[in-house]
Every structure is written in structure tokens, then in C-alpha cells.
Phi, psi and omega in degrees: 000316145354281172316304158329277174327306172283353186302306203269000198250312161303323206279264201248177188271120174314314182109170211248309176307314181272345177267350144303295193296347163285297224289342184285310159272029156313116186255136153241156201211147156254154167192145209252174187296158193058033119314129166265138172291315201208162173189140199335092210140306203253165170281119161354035188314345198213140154262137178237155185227119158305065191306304189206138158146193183211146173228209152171179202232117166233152168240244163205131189225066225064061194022027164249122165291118193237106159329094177260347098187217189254151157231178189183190189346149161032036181253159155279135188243131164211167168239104183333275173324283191307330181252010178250357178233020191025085178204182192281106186328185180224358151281176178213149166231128184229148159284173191241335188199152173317119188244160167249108141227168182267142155237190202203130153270155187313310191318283183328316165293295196294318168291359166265330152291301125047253172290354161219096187306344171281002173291338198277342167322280175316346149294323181296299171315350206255297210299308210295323167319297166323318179287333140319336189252342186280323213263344172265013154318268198308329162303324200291323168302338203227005187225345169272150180283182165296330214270287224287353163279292177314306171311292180311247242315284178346317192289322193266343183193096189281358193271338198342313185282343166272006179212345171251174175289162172296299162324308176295341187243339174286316207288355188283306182284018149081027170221190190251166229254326180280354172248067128221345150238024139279344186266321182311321158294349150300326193293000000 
């Protein structure tokens, strides 16, 4: 929880008051690997923040799952759409590996914007960032080659190859596993 707190501690200084009242709806959990956070269907109910572990996002495209993406140590996890219109994801999020995290219900998030409006800054700022790693995802697909997509995700998630499949990381890059150990085989 620590870790949160300082995440949201960096963007502005919470105050004692709001940072008792995020830690009063913290829920923390273990959950082990291939658990789902969320799954094609269902509503998103929770934002989770990632003490330890790794997850990803995935969907189904012609009966192939395609990785849309990863998180790990200390990120916030939502499956967006769904949980920002409560409505039926349209992804599934499964871990990778035995995880720690804390979560916050949608109710629990909107009453602490509710009651403390300057929290809704540290929403802004959590968003645009996400939103910045989304809009640099879709340039990295239609303006990088594969070697130079596969270097950022190493850059952006260096344990990646120990915790997600091979399978799991060309479909993220958007290739096929064999132009993903030809590349490999360059390094």
C-alpha cells in the first residue's frame, strides 16, 4: 500500500485526511497465476494497483487471443471502457504470475472524488499517463518496425520474457512467433 501512496504522493501531497480514506477502501489480496482480474463480459468493478506481480490484456479476434497489454510492479490496472461506463468488459485480464494487489471499488473511487476534490487531479494525471503509453502502443504498431517494438517493451518491461509466453508477446507485437526468434536471435 506504501507504494501507492507514494505514487499518488509524487503527482501532488495527498494530506492525511485523504490518504486515510484511500487506505479505508484498499481491499489487498493475493491471487495466483492465470486468475483473472476481469473477463469478456463481465463489469470491471475494481481499480487495482499492483504491489507485486505481472498481468496482461487480452482479447479474442477470430478465435486467436491477442494481447492488448502488459502491466506489472507498482502499475494500475483497469480494464478501461468497462469500468469507467460499468458496463461489459470487452477484454479479459489474467495474471502471470502470483500477485499482491490492492483494490478500490468504482463506488469507493467516485466518493473520494466525491469527497475530496483535489484527488480528482491524481485521477487526471494517472489517466493521461495511461493514455500516453496507449497512444504510444498504437504509433508503435503502425510507425515501428517489430525489432524497434520489441526493444520498447524490454525497455518498458524488462523481466517481460520471464513472465509472459513467447505467444503472448508477438501477439502484443503484433507478429508471429517465429519474426519474434528471429529477432531474438539478433540480440
Amino acid at each position: 500500500m506504501e507504494n501507492l501512496i507514494l505514487k499518488l504522493n509524487a503527482i501532488a501531497p495527498l494530506g492525511l485526511a485523504l490518504e486515510n480514506a484511500i487506505k479505508e477502501r484498499l481491499k489487498k489480496t493475493h491471487l495466483l497465476k492465470k486468475d483473472f482480474l476481469v473477463k469478456e463480459g463481465q463489469i470491471s468493478k475494481n481499480i487495482y494497483f499492483l504491489e507485486k506481480g505481472t498481468c496482461r490484456a487480452f482479447y479474442f479476434s477470430k478465435e486467436k487471443e491477442i494481447t492488448n497489454w502488459f502491466m506489472s510492479d507498482k502499475d494500475i490496472v483497469i480494464s478501461v471502457f468497462s469500468f469507467f461506463t460499468q458496463s461489459s468488459s470487452l477484454e479479459n485480464i489474467e495474471l502471470l504470475e502470483d500477485t499482491v494487489l490492492y483494490s478500490m471499488s468504482y463506488q469507493g473511487l467516485q466518493e473520494l472524488y466525491q469527497q475530496f476534490p483535489q484527488f480528482n487531479l491524481h485521477g487526471r494525471i494517472i489517466t493521461e499517463q495511461y493514455y500516453m503509453l496507449s497512444e504510444q502502443r498504437s504509433f508503435a504498431l503502425k510507425k515501428q518496425s517489430a525489432k524497434q517494438r520489441y526493444d520498447l517493451l524490454l525497455k518498458q518491461y524488462p523481466h517481460i520474457l520471464q513472465k509472459a509466453s513467447l505467444g503472448h508477446i508477438a501477439s502484443y507485437l503484433g507478429i508471429t512467433q517465429e519474426t519474434l526468434s528471429r529477432i531474438r536471435k539478433q540480440k
